[in-house]
C-alpha positions in Angstrom: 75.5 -221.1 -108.2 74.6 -221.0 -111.4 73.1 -224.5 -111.5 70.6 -223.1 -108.9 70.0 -219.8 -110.6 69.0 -222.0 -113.6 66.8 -224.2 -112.1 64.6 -221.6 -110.1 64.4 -219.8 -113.1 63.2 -222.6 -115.1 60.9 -223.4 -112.5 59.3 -219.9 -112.8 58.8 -220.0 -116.3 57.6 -223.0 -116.4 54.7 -222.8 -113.4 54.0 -219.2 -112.3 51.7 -219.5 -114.4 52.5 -215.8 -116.0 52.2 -215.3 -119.5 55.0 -214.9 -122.1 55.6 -211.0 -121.4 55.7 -211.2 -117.4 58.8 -210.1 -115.5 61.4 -212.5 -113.7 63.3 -210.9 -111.4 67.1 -213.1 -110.5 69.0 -211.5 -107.1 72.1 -212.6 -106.4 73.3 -211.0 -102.6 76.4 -212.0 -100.2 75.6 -212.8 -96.9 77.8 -214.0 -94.2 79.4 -217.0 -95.1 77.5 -217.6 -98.1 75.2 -216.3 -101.5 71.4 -215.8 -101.4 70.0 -216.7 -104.7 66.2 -215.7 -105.1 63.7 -215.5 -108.6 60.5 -213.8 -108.2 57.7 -214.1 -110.4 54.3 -213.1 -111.2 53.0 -215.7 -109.3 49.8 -216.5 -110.3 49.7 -220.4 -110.3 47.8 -221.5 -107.0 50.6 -224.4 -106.0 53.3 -223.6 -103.8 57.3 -225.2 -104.4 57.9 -228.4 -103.3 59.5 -231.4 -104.0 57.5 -233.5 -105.7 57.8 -237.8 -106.2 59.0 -238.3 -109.1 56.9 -240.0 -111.6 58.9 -242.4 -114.1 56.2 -241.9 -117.3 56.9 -237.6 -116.6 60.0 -235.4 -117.7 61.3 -233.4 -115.3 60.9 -233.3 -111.4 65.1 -232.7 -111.0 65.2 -229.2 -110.1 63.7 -228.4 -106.7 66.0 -231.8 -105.5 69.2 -230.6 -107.0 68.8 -227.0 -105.4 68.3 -228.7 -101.9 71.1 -231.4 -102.5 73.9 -228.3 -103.2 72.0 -225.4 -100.8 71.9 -224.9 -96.8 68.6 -224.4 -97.1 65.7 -223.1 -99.5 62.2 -221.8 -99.2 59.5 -219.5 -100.8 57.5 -216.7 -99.8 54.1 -215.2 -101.4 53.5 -211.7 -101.1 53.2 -209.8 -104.7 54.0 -212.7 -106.5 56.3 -215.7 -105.6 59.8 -215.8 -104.0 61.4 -218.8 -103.9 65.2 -218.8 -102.9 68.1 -220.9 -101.8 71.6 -220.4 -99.7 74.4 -221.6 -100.4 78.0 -222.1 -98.6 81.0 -220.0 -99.7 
């Protein structure tokens, strides 16, 4: 749980493209069977999560792989800024 709620908050810091005084919001909820973990952001960079290929001569490129290797499932949503989210077994 708290490799996940890591790595999606890195990811928002690092591409919402928000500056340095925008809020993050981190849920945690119970849900049958398991533990929704969502981080919300400003959301003002124009891409969309998604796995990427990994490019050898880059850092980085772990996170979004490591939430969907240990989740159920993941996703994001745009409405006032971006959701992204994963599930995760209990």
């Amino acid at each position: 749980m708290l490799l996940v709620a890591s790595e999606l908050t890195t990811n928002a810091v690092k591409h919402s493209g928000a500056g340095s005084d925008a809020e993050i919001e981190l849920c945690a909820e119970l849900i049958p069977d398991g533990l929704l973990i969502s981080v919300t952001d400003a959301g003002r960079s124009s891409s969309v999560p998604q796995i990427r290929s990994r490019k050898p001569t880059k850092p980085g490129g772990f996170g979004l792989p490591i939430v969907e290797s240990v989740s159920r499932r993941w996703g994001s949503e745009r409405r006032r800024g971006t959701r992204v989210w994963a599930e995760l077994s209990l």
